[in-house]
N, C-alpha and C positions, 0 to 999 in steps of 0.2 A: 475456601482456600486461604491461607496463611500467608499476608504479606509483608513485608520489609520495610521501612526507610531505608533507599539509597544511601545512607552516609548521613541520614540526617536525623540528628534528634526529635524525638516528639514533642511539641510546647504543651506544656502544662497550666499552663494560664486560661481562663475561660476567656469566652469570646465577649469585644466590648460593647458589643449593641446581643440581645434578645434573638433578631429577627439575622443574625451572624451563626446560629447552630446549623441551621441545615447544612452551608458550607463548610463545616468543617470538614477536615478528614479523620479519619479514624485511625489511621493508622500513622499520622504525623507528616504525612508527603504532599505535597501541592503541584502538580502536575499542570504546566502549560502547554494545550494541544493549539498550533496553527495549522491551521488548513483543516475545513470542516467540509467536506466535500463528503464523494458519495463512500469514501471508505471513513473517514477523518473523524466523519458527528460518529458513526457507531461506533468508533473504538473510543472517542472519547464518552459514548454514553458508559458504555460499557467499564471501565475506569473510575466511572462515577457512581456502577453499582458495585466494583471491589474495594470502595470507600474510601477513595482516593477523591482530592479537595481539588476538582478541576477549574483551570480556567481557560477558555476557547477565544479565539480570535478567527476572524475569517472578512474577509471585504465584506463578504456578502452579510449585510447584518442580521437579516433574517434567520441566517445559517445560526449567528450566536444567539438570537432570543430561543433559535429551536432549542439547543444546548441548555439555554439557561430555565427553561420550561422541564428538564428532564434533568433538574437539580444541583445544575454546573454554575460557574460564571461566567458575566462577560467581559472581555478586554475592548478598549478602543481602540489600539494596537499594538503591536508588539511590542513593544518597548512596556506596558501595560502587562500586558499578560505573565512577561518574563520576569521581570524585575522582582516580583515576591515569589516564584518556582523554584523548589529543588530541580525539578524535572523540565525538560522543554521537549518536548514530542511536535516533529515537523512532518507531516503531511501535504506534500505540493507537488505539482505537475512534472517539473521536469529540470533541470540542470542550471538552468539560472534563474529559477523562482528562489531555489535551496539557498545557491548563492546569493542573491541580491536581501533575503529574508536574515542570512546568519551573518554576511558582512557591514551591511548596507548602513550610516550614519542612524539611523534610529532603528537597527534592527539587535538578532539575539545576542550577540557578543560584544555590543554598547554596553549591553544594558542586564545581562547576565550576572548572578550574583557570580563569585571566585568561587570554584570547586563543583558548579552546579552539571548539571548531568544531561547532557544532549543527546536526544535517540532521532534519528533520521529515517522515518519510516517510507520515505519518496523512494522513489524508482530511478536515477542519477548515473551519469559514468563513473564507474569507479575508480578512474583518475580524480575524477570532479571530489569525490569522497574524500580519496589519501590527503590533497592539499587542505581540504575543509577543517579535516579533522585536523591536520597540523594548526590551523589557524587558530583552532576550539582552545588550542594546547598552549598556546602561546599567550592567551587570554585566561589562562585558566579554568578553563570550561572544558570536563572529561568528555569524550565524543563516542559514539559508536553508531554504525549505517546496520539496519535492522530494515530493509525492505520485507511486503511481505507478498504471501501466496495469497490465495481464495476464495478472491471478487469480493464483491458486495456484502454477498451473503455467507460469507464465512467471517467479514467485518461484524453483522450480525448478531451472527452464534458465538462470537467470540472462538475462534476456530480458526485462525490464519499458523499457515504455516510463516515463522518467521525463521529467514538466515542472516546474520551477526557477527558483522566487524567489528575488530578492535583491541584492546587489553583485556586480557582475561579478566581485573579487577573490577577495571566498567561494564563489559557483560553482565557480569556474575551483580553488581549495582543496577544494569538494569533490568535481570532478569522479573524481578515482581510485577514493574508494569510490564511489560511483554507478556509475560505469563495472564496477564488480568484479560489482554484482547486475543492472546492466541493460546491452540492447543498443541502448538511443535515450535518449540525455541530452539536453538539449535545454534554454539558457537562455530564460525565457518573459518575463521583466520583471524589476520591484523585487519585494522582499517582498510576498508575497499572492499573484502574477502564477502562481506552479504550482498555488497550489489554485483561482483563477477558470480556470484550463484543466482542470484537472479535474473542477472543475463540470461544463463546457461535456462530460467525455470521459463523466461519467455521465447524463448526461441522452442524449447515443449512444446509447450503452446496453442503457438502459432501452426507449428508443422502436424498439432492434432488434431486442430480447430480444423485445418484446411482437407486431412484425410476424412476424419469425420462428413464435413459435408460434400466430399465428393462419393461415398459411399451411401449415404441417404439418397443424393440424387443419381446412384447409381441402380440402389432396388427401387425408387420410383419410377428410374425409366421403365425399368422392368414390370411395373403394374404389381409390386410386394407392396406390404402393407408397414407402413416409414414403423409406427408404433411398433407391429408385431418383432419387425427386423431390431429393431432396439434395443428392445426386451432380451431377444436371445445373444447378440453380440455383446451386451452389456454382462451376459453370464459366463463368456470363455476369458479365452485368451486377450482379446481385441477390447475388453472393457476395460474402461480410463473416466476418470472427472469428468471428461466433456460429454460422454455419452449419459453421462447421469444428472450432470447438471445444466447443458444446454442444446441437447437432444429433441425435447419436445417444444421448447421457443423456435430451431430451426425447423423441424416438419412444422410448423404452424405457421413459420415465418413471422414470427416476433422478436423483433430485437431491443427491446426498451434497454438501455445500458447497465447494466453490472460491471463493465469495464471499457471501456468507447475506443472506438477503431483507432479515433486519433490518439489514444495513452499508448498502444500495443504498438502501432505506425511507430513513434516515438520510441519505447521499448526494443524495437528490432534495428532502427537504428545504430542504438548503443550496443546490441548484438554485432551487429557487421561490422563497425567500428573498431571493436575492440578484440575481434575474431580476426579482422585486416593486421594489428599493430601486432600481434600476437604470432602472427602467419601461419593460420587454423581455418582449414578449409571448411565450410558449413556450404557442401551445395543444395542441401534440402532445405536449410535454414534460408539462404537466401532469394530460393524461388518464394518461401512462407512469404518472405518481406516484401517483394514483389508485388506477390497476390495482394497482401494487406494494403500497401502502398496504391495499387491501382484502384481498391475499394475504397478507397481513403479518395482518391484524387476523383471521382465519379458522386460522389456527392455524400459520401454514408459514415462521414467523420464521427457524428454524432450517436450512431447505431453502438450496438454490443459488437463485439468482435466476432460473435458467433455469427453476423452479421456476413460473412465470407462465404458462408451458403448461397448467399443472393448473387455472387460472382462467379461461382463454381454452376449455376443451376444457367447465366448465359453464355459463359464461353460452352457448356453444353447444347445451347440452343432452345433450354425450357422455364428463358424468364415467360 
């Protein structure tokens, strides 16, 4: 694959230590990723094998020697990270991690060079988004919210569906990294326009996650065989992601996280939220959030979301 500089020239200068080549990039772009969590390290490994000159920040230090072990660098914090990037790539929890990390006295827009390129790939209201990205503007730092689709293991395979607020010039700027960790980019509108599709891609979801495991524990009461029934649902009409990719962790009852109850809990949230100010009825969407919410408040914050099997299997009576 064939990538770009953003807007940014290549330097042509060799590097001034020996032991400075492997960091290089190839392609002339230096891409700062914060937030090295469970989706953040593989997009930013990932990044690092489309030859892009990364550099990772994360609390957790460990998180950055992982990174720096799989040919990245490391920042001490942001102010670090950002300050030599074309690119700043945000990865964080939720609506005032973005905030406190892009405004905050030693965070990206201190310390951002003028013209540099800001991709917000968190999960945020997209109110929270519109004013950020005003802020980005005002600092001179081009903005655009690029949440993405799926899990884990599409972080991975490099395989995320992403959708993409902003100016068509910054899109189209940051389409090369986007393009580097996903396999569907996809311009959605102005600023806010990727995280109200995202909204709309978690409230999916949530309401298939939830049908899904009320239909497993519906041919289990029945004494069907969870595997066999999977198999064939997943061949008509009724097959969907969830049956393909967390079908057999729910009949086995493993939820190790690829995306945690508490991010989705959060996620539906900014669903209801923003479905309320809008005055957009979601009554399936908001029993989803319900269910999530009650799985969430019972102890299973930490679980995968597919984890909503284990809720669905006692209000039936067959924890």
């Amino acid at each position: 694959m064939t990538t770009r500089s953003p807007g940014c020239p290549a330097s042509t200068a060799p590097p001034e230590h020996p032991e400075e080549n492997r960091h290089m990039s190839t392609n002339g772009t230096t891409v700062a990723v914060i937030g090295l969590g469970i989706m953040g390290a593989p997009m930013a490994v990932n990044l690092v094998k489309a030859g892009y000159d990364v550099i990772g920040y994360n609390r957790s230090a460990a998180k950055v020697e992982a990174l720096v072990g799989q040919g990245g660098r490391g920042a001490a914090d942001v102010a670090e990270a950002v300050s030599a990037a074309d690119v700043v790539l945000t990865m964080l929890p939720d609506s005032p991690d973005v905030e406190a990390v892009l405004l905050g006295e030693d965070g990206v827009l201190a310390h951002a060079r003028s013209g540099a390129l800001w991709v917000d790939a968190s999960t945020i209201r997209p109110d929270v988004a519109v004013r950020l990205a005003e802020a980005a503007g005002e600092k001179g730092v081009r903005a655009v919210d690029a949440p993405v689709s799926g899990g884990e293991a599409g972080a991975i395979e490099a395989a995320l569906s992403i959708m993409v607020g902003g100016a068509e010039a910054d899109v189209e700027a940051a389409r090369p990294v986007l393009d580097a960790v996903g396999s569907t980019v996809v311009h959605v509108g102005p600023a806010g326009a990727g995280q109200t599709v995202k909204a709309a891609n978690q409230l999916i979801v949530a309401g298939t996650i939830g049908l899904v495991a009320e239909a497993l524990n519906f041919v289990e009461a029945h004494g069907v065989d969870g595997e066999a029934a999977v198999q064939v649902l997943a061949g008509g009409l009724a097959g969907n992601r969830i049956l393909d990719r967390k079908a057999t962790g729910m009949l086995a009852r493993e939820f190790a996280p690829g995306f945690r109850v508490d991010l989705h809990h959060k996620d539906l949230g900014i669903v209801t939220s923003a479905a309320r100010e809008a005055g957009v009825a979601i009554p399936l969407g908001s029993t989803a959030a319900q269910l999530m919410g009650t799985l969430r408040a019972r102890g299973h914050g930490s679980l995968d979301h597919s984890a909503l099997m284990l809720l669905i299997a006692e209000l039936s009576g067959r924890s």
